[in-house]
Structure formats: C-alpha cells, structure tokens
N, C-alpha and C positions, 0 to 999 in steps of 0.2 A: 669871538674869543676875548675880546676887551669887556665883555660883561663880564663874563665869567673872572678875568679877573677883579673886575670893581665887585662882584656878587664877595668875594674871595675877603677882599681886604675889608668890605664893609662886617661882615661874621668877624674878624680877625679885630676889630675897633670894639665891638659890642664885647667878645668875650670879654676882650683885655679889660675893657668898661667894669664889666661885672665883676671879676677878679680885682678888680682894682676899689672899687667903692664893697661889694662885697654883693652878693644876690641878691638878698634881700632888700640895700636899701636900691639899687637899681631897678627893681620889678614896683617898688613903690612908687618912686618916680616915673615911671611908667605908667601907672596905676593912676596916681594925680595928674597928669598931665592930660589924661584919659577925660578923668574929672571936672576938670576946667572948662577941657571945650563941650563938654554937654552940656553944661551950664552958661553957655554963651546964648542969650537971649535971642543972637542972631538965628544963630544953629535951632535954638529950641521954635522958634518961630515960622523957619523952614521945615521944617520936621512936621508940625502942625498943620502949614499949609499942604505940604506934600500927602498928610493924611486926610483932610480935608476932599481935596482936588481928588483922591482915587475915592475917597467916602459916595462922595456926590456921581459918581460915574457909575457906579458898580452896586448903587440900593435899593431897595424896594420897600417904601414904610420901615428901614432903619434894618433889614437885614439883605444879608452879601445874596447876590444872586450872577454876579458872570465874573471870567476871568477868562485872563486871553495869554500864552506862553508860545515863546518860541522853542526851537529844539534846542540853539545855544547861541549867545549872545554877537558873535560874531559868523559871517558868513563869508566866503570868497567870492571872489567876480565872479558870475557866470553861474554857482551852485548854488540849487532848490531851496529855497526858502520855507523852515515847516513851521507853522503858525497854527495852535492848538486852543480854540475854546472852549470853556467849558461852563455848565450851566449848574451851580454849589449850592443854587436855591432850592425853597420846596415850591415852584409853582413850572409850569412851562414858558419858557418865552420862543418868540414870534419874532424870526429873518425877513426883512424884506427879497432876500436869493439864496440860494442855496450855497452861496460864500459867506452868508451870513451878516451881509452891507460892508463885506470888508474894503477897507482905503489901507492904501500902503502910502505912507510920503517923505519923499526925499527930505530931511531937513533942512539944508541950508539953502539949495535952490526953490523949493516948496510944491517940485514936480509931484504931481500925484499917481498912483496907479493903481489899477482891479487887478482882479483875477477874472476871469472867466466864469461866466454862472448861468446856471438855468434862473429864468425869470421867474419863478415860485415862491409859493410861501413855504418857508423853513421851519421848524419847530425844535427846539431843543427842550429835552425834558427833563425834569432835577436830575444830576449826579449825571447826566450824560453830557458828553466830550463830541467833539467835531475836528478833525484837522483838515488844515487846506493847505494845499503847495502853491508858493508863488514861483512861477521858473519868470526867474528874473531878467536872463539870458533874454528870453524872447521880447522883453521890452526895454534891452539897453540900456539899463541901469547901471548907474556909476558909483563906484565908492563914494563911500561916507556912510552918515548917520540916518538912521529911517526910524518912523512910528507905525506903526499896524493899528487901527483901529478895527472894532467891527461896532452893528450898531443893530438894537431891534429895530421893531416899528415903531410909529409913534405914541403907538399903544402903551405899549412898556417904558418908551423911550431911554433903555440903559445905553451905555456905551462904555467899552472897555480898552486899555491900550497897553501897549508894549511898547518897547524900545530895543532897537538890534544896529549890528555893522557890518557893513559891508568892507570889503577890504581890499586893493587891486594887486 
C-alpha cells in the first residue's frame, strides 16, 4: 500500500513539473539529460565492451549463429526453469549432450549445476530451437542470480549465455 502511494505522489510531482515549466520544455530536459549520459565515455565504453563479449561468444567468421533465452527473467523457488536455444546461423552446430553442454551457475556462491542428458552428439540446424527444463527443485537451488550457458564442441567452439533470478 505505501508504494502505491509513493507511485501516487511521484505522477502527482511530474505532472505538477510539467504544468509548471510547461511540456515542452520538461520532455526536453528529459530528452538532454538522456543525452548526456550516452555520451558518458564510461557508459559508451561499457556498451562496446558488452557488445564485444556477446560478439566473441555467439560468431562464426563474423556472422550470429547461437542464442540462448529464458521463458522470463525471473523465476520462484522451486519453479521449472525454461531455457530456450537457438541456432540463427546458416551452418549446423554440434552439442556435446543432448542439453546441449548446458551449465547453469549460481552467481554469487559460483555453485554450478546440469541438467540431465543423454551422452550423445546433438546437432542443431539453422533457424532451429531447443528448449531444456531445469527443475531446479530437485537440485536445491537457492535464490539469487544465475547464468545459463550452453556450449558446442570444440569444433565450433560458440558459447552462448543468459541471465535469470531466482526468487524465495
């Protein structure tokens, strides 16, 4: 109830804001302030490395070939984990299991954890998808922050990652 009302008085400051200076020049300032921090060499610098780091994971001679999605960014205790790859390239790649070398890891403790797999070679072939469930339940996993990797062979050697939360 106490958000609701801070949500409440915080629209009720903005309006007054904008009637007050006028819309115009409030949505500018807005607008500039916007401005500013893209232009923060720190920000731009992060940005670059963050495109970088997913560049180098996910290419093959300079074109996208894997991505890896969860169902939604957040998860409860105890509830299935849906972890979705997919192969965007035009060539086939090559699973070391048929989870597709997935690692799940707890961030801040650095616990790691599988899923369950047949010992096989996997193949995913352009524009096709894979989804794997982690029941997380059965390996007592604890809130917090987790990365999903998966990984080919070393043939290919891509690897691809997510980020999700767990929640108690």
């Amino acid at each position: 109830m106490a958000m609701g009302l801070v949500t409440w008085v915080a629209i009720a400051v903005i309006v007054l804001v904008a009637i007050g200076l006028g819309v115009g020049v409030f949505f500018s300032g807005l607008i500039r302030g916007a401005e500013i921090i893209g232009q923060n060499p720190a920000l731009q610098n992060a940005t670059r490395e963050a495109q970088e780091f997913v560049t180098d994971r996910t290419e093959i001679d300079g074109t996208d070939v894997l991505t890896i999605t969860t169902g939604k960014a957040t998860y409860s205790l105890g509830e299935p984990v849906i972890i979705t790859a997919r192969n965007i390239g035009d060539r086939t790649l090559t699973f070391p299991d048929s989870a597709l070398g997935l690692e799940i890891q707890h961030v801040e403790s650095g616990q790691k954890y599988s899923v369950a797999a047949a010992q096989v070679i996997t193949e995913l072939a352009p524009d096709e998808s894979k989804t794997i469930t982690w029941e997380q339940a059965d390996d007592n996993a604890p809130a917090g922050d987790y990365t999903s990797t998966v990984h080919t062979t070393a043939e290919h050697g891509v690897s691809a990652q997510v980020s999700f939360k767990i929640t108690g």
